[in-house]
ZAVOKE-145502 format. One record per atom (N, C-alpha, C): atom name; residue number from 1; x, y, z. Coordinates in nm, 4 decimals, padded with zeros to 6 digits. Layout:
+-------+-----+----------+----------+----------+
! atome ! num !       c1 !       c2 !       c3 !
+-------+-----+----------+----------+----------+
!    CA ! NUM !        X !        Y !        Z !
...
+-------+-----+----------+----------+----------+
//
This chain:
+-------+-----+----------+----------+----------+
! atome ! num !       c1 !       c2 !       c3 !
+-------+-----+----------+----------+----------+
!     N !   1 !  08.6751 !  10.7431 !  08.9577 !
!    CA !   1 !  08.7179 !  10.8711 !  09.0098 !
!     C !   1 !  08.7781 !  10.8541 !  09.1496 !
!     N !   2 !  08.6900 !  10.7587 !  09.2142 !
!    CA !   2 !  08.7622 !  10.7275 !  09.3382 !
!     C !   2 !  08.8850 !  10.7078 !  09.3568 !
!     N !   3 !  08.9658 !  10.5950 !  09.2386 !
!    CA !   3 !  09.0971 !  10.5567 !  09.2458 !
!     C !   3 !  09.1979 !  10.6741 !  09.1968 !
!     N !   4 !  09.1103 !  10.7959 !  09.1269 !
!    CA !   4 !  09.2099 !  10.8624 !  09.0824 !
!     C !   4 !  09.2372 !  10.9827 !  09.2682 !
!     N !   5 !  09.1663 !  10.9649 !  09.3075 !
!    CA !   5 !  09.1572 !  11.0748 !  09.4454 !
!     C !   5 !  09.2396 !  10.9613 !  09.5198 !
!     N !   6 !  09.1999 !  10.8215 !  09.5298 !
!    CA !   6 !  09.3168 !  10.7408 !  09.6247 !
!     C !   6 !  09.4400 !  10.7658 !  09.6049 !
!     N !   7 !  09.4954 !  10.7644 !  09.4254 !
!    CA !   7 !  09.6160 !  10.8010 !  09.4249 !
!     C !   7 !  09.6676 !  10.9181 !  09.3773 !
!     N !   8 !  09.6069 !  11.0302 !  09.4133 !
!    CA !   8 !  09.6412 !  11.1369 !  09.4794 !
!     C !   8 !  09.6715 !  11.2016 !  09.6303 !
!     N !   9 !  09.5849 !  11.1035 !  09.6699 !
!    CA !   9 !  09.6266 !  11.0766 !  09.8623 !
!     C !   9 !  09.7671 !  11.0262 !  09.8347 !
!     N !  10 !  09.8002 !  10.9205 !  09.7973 !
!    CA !  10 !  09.9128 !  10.8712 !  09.7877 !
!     C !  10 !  10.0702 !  10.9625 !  09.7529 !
!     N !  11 !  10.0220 !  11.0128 !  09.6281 !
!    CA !  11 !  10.1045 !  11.1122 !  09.5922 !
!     C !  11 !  10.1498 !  11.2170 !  09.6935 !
!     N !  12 !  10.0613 !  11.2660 !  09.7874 !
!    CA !  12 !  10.0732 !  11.3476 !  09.8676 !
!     C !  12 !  10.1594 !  11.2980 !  09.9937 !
!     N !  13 !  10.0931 !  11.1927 !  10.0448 !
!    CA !  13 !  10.1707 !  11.1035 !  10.1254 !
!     C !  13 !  10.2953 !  11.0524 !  10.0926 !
!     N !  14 !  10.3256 !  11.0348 !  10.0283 !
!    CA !  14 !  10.4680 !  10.9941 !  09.9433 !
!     C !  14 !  10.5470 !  11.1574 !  09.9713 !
!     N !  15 !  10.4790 !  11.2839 !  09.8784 !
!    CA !  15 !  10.5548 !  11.3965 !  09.8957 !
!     C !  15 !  10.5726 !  11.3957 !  10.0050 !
!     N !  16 !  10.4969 !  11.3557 !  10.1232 !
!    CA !  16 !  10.5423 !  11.4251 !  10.2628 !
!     C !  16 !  10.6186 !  11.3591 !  10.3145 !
!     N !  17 !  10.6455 !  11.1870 !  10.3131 !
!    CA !  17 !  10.7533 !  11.1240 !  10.3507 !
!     C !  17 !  10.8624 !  11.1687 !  10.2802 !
!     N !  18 !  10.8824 !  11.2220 !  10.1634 !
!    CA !  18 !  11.0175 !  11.1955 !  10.1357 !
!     C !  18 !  11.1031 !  11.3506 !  10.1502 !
!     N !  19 !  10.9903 !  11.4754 !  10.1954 !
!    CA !  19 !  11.0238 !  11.5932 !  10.2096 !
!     C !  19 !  11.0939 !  11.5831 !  10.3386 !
!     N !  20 !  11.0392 !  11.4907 !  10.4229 !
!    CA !  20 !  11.0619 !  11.4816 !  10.5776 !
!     C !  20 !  11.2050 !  11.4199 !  10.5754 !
!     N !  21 !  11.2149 !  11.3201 !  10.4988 !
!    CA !  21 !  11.3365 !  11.2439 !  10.5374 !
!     C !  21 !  11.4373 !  11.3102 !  10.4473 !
!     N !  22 !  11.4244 !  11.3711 !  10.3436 !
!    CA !  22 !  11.5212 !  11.4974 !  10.2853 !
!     C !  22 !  11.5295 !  11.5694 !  10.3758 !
!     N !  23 !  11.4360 !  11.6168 !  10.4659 !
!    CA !  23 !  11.4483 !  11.7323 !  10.5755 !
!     C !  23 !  11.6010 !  11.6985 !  10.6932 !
!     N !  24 !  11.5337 !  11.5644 !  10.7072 !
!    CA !  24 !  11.6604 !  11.4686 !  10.8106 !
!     C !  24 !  11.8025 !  11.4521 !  10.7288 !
!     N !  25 !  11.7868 !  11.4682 !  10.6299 !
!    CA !  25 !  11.9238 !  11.4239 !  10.5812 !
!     C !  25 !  11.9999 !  11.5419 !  10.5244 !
!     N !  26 !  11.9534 !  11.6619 !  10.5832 !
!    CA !  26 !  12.0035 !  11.7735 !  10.5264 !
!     C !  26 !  11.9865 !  11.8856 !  10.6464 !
!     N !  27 !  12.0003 !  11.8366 !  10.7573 !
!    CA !  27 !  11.9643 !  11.8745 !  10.8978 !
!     C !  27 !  12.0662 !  11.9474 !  10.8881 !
!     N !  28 !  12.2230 !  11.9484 !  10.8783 !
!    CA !  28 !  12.3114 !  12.0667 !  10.8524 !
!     C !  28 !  12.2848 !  12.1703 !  10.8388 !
!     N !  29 !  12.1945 !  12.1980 !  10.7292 !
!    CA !  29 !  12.1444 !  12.3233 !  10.6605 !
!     C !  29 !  12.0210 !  12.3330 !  10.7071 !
!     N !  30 !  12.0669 !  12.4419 !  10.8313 !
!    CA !  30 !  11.9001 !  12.4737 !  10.8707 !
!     C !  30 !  11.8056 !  12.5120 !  10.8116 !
!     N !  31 !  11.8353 !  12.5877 !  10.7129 !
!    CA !  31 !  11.7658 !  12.6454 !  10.6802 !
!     C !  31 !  11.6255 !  12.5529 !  10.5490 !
!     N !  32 !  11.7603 !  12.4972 !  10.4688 !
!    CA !  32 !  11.6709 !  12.4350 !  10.3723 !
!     C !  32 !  11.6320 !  12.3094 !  10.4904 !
!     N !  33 !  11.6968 !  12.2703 !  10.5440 !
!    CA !  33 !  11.6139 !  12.1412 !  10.6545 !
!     C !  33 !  11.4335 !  12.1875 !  10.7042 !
!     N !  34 !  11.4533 !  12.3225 !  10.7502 !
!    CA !  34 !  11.3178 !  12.3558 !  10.7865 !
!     C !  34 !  11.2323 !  12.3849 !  10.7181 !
!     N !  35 !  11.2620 !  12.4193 !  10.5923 !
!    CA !  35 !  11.2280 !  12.4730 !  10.4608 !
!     C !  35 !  11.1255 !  12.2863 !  10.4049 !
!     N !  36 !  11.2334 !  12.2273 !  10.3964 !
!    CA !  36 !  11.1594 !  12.0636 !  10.3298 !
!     C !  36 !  11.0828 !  12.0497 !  10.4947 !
!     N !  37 !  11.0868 !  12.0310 !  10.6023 !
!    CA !  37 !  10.9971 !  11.9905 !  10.7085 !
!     C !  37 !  10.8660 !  12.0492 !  10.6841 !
!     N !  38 !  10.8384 !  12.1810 !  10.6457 !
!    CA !  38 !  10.7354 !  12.2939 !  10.6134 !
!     C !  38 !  10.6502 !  12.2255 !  10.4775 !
!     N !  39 !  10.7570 !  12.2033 !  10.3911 !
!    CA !  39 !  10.6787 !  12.1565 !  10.2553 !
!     C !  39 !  10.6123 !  11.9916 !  10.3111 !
!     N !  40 !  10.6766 !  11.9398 !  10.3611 !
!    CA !  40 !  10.6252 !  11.7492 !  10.4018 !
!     C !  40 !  10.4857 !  11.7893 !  10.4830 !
!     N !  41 !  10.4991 !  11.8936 !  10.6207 !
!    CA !  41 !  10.3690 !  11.8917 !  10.6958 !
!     C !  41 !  10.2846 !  12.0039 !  10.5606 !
!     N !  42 !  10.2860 !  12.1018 !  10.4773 !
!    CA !  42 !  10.2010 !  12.0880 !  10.3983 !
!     C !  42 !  10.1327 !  11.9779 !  10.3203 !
!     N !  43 !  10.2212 !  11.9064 !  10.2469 !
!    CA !  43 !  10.1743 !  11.8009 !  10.1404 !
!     C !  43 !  10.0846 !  11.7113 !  10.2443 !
!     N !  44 !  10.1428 !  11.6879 !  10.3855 !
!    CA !  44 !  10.0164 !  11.5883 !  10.4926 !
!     C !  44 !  09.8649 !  11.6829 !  10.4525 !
!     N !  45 !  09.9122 !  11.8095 !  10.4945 !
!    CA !  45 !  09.7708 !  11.8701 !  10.4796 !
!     C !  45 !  09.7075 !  11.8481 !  10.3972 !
!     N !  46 !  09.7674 !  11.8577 !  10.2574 !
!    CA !  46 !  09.6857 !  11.8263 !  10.1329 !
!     C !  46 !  09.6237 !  11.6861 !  10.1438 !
!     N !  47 !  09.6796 !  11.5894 !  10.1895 !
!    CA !  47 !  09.6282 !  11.4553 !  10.1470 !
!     C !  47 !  09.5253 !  11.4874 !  10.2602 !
!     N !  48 !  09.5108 !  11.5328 !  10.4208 !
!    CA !  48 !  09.3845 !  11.5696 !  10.4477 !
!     C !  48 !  09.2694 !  11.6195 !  10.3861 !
!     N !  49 !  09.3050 !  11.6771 !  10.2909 !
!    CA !  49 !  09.2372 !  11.8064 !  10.2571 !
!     C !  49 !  09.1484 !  11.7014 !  10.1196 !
!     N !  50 !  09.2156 !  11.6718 !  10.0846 !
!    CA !  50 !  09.1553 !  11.5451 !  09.9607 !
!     C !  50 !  09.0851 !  11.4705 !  09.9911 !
!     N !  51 !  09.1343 !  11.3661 !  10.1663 !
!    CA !  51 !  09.0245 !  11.2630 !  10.2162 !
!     C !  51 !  08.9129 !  11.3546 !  10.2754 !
!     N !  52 !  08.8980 !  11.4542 !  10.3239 !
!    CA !  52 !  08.7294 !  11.5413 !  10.3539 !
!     C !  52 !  08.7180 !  11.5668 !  10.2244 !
!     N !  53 !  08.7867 !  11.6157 !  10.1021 !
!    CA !  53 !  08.6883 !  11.6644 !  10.0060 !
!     C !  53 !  08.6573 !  11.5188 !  09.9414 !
!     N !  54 !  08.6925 !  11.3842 !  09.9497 !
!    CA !  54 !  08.6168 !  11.2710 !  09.9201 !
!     C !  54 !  08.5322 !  11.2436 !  09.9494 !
!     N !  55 !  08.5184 !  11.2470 !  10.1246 !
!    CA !  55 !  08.4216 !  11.2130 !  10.2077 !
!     C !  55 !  08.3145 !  11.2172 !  10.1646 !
!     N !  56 !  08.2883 !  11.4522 !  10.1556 !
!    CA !  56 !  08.1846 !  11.5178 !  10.1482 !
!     C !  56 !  08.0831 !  11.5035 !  09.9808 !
!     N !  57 !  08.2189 !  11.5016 !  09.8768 !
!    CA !  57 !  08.1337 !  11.4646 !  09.7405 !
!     C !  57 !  08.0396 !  11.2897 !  09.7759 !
!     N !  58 !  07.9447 !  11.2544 !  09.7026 !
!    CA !  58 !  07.8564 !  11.1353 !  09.6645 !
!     C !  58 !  07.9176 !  11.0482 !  09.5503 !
!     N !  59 !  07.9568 !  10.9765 !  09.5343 !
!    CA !  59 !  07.9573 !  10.8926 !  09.4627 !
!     C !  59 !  07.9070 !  10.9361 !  09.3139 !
!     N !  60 !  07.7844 !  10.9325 !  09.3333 !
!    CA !  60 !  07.7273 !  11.0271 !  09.1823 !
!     C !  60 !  07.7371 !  11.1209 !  09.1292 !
!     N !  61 !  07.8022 !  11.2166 !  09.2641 !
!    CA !  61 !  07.8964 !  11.3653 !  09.1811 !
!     C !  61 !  08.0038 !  11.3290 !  09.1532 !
!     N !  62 !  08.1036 !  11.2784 !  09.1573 !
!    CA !  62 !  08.1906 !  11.1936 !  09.1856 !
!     C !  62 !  08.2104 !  11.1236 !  09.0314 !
!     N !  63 !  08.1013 !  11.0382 !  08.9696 !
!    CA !  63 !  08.0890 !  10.9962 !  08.8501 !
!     C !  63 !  08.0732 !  11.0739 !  08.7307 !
!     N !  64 !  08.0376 !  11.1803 !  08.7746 !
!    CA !  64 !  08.0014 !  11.2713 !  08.6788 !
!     C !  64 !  08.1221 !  11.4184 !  08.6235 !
!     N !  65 !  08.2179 !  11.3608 !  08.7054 !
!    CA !  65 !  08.3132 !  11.4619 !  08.7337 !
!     C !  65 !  08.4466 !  11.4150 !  08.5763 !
!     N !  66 !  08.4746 !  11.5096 !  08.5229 !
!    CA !  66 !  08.4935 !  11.4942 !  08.3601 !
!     C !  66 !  08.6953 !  11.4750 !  08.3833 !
!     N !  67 !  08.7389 !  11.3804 !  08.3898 !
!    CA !  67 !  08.9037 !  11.4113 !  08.4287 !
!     C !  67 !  08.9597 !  11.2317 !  08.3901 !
!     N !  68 !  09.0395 !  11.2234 !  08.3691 !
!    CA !  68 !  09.1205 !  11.1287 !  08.3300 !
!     C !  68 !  09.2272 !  11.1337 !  08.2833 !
!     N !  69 !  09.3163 !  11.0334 !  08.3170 !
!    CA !  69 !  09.4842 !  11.0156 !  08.2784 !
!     C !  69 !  09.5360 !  10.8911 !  08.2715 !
!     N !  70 !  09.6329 !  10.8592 !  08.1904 !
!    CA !  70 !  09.6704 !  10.7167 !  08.2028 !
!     C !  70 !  09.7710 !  10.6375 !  08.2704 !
!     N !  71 !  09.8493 !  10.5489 !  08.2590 !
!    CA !  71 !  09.9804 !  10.4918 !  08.2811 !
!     C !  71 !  10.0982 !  10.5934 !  08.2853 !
!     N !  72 !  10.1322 !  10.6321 !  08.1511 !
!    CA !  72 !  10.2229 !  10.7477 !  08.1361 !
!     C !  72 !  10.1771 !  10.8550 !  08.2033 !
!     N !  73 !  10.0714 !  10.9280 !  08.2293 !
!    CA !  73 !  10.0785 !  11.0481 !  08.3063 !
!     C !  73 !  10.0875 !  11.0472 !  08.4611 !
!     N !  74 !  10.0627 !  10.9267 !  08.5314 !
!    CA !  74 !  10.0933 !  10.9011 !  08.6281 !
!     C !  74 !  10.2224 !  10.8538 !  08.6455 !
!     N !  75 !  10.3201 !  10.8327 !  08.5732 !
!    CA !  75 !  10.4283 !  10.7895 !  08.5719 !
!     C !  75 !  10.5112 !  10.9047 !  08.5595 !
!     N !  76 !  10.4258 !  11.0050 !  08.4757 !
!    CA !  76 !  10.5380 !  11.1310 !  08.4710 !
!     C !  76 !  10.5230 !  11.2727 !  08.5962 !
!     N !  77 !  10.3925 !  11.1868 !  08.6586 !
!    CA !  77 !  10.3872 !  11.2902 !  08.7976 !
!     C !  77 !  10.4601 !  11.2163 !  08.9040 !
!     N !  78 !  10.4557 !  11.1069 !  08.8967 !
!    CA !  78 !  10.5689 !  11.0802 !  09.0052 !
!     C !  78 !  10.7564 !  11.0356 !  08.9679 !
!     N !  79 !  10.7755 !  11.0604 !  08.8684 !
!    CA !  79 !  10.8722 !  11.0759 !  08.8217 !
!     C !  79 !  10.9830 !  11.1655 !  08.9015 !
!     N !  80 !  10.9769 !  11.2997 !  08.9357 !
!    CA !  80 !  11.0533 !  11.3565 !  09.0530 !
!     C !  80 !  11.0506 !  11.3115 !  09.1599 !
!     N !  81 !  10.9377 !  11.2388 !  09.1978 !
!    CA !  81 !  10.9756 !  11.1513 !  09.3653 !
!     C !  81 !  11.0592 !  11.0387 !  09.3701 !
!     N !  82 !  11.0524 !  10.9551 !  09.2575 !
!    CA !  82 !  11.1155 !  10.8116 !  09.2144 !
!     C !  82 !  11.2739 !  10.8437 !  09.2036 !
!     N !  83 !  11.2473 !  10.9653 !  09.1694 !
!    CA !  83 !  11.4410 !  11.0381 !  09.1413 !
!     C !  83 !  11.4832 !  11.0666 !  09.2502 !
!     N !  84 !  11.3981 !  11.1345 !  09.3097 !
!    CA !  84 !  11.4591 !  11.1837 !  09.4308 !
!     C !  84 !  11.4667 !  11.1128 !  09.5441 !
!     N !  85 !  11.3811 !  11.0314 !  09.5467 !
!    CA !  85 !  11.3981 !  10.8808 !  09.6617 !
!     C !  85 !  11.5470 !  10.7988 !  09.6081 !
!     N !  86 !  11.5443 !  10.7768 !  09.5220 !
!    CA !  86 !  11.6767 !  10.6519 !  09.4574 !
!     C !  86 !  11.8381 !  10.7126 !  09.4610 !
!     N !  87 !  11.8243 !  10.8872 !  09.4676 !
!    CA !  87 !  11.9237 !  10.9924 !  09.4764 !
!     C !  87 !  11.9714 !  10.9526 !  09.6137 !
!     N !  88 !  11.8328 !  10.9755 !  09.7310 !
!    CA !  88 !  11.8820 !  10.9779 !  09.8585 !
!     C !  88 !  11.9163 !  10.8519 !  09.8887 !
!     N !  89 !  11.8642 !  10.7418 !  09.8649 !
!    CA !  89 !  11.9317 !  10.5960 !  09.8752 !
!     C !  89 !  12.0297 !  10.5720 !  09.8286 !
!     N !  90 !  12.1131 !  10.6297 !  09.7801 !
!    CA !  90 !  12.2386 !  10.6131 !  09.6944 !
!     C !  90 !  12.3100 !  10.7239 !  09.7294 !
!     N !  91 !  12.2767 !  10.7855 !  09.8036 !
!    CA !  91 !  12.3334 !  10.8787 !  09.9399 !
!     C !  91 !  12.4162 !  11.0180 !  09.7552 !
!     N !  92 !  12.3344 !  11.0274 !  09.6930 !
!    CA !  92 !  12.3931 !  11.0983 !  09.6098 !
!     C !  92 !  12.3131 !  11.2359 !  09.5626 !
!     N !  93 !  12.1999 !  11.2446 !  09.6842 !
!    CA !  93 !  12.0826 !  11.3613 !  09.7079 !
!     C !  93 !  12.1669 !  11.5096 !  09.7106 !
!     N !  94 !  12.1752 !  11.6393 !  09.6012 !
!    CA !  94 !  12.2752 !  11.7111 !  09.6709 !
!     C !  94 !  12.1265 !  11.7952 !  09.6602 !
!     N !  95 !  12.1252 !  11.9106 !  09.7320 !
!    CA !  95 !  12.0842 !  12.0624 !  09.7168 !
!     C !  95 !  12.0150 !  12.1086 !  09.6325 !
!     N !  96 !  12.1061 !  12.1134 !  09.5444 !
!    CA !  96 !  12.1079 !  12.1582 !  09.4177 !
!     C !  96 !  11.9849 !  12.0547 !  09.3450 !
!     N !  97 !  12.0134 !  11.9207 !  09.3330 !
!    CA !  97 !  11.9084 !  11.8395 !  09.2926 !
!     C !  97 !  11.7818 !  11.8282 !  09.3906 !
!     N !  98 !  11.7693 !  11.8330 !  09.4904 !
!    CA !  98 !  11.6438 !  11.8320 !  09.5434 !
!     C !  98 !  11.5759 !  11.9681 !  09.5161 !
!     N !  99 !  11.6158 !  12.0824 !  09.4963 !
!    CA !  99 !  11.5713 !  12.2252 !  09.4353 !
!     C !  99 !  11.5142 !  12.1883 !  09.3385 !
!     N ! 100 !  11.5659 !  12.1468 !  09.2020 !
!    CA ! 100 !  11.5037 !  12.1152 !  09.0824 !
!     C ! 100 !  11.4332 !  12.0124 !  09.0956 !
!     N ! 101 !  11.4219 !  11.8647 !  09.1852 !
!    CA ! 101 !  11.2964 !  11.7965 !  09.2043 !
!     C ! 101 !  11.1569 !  11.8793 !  09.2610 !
!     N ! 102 !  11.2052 !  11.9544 !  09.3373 !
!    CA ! 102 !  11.0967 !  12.0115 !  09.3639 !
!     C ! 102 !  11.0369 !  12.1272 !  09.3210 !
!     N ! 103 !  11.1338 !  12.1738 !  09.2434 !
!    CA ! 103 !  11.0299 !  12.3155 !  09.1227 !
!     C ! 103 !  10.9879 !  12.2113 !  09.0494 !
!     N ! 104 !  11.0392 !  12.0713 !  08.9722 !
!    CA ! 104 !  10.9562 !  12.0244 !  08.9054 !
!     C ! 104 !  10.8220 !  11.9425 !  08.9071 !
!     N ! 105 !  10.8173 !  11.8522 !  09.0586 !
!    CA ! 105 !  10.6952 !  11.8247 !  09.1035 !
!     C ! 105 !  10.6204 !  11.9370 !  09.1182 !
!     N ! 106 !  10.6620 !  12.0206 !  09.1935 !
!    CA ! 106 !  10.5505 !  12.1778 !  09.2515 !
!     C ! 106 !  10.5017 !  12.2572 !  09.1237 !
!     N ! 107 !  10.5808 !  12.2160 !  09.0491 !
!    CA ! 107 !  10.4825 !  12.3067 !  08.9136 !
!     C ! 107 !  10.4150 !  12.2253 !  08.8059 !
!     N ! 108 !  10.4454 !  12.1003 !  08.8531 !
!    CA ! 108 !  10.3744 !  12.0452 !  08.7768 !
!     C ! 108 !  10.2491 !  12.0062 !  08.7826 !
!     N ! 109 !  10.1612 !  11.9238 !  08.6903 !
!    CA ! 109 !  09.9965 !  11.9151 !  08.6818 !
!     C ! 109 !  09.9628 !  11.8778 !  08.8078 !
!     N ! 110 !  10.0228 !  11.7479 !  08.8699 !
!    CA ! 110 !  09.9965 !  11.7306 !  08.9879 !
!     C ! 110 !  09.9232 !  11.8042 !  09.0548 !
!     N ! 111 !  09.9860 !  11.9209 !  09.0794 !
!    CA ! 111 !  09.8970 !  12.0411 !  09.1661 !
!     C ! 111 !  09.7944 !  12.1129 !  09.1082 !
!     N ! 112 !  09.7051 !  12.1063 !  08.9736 !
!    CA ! 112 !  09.6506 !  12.0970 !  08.9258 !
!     C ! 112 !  09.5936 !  12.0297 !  08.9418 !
!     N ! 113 !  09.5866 !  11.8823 !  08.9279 !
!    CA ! 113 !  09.4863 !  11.8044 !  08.9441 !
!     C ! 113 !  09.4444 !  11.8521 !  09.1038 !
!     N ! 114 !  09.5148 !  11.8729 !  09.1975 !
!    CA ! 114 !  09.4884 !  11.8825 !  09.3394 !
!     C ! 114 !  09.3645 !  11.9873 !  09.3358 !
!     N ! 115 !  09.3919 !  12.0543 !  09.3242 !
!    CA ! 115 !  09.2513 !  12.1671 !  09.2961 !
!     C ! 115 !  09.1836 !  12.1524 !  09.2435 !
!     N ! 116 !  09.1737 !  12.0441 !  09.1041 !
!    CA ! 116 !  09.0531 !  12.0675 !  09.0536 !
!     C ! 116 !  09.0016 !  11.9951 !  09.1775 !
!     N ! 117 !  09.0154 !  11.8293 !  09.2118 !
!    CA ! 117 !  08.9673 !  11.7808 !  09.2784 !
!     C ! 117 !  08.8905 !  11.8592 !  09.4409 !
!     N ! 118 !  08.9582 !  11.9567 !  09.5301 !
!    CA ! 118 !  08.9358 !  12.0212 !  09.6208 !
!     C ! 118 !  08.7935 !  12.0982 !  09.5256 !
!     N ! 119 !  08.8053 !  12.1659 !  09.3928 !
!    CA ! 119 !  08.6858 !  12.2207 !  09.3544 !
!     C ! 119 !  08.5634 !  12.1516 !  09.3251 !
+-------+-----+----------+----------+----------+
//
């Protein structure tokens, strides 16, 4: 359970680097620029918010806690970041595609799993 909360820290940390540096590379547009800066210092929060709710659970609540996923489902939650990182490296990141990366990470289980875990 532990490794599944490590890489959910991760996930989060990842969202917030790459919201930030979408933020920088779209500094033109104030608006959506401040808009992705807002979403990156949220997603930091979350990965805070995950390492205290690790802290505070025991190990043995922790074991007892009923959740699992495999290769493929971790592959298909970070699937919009992997796109959207390789977009902006290839300097071919528009608007329009970072909108739909991010209705599709933000609605996806991901954030689900985030809560159950916080619960």
């Amino acid at each position: 359970m532990k490794e599944i909360i490590n890489w959910l820290i991760e996930i989060e940390s990842s969202a917030a680097d790459l919201y930030a540096e979408v933020a920088d590379a779209f500094r033109d547009d104030g608006d959506f620029s401040r808009f992705l800066a807002l979403m990156s210092a949220e997603e930091r929060e979350h990965g805070k918010l995950l390492q205290q709710a690790s802290a505070a659970v025991s190990d043995k609540e922790l074991k007892r806690a009923c959740f699992y996923f495999d290769d493929h489902f971790r592959k298909k939650i970070e699937a919009p970041f992997v796109r959207a990182w390789r977009l902006l490296e290839n300097g071919e990141l528009t608007k329009s595609a970072m909108v739909d990366i991010l209705a599709e990470a933000e609605f996806s289980e991901w954030n689900e799993i985030f809560l159950y875990f916080l619960d």
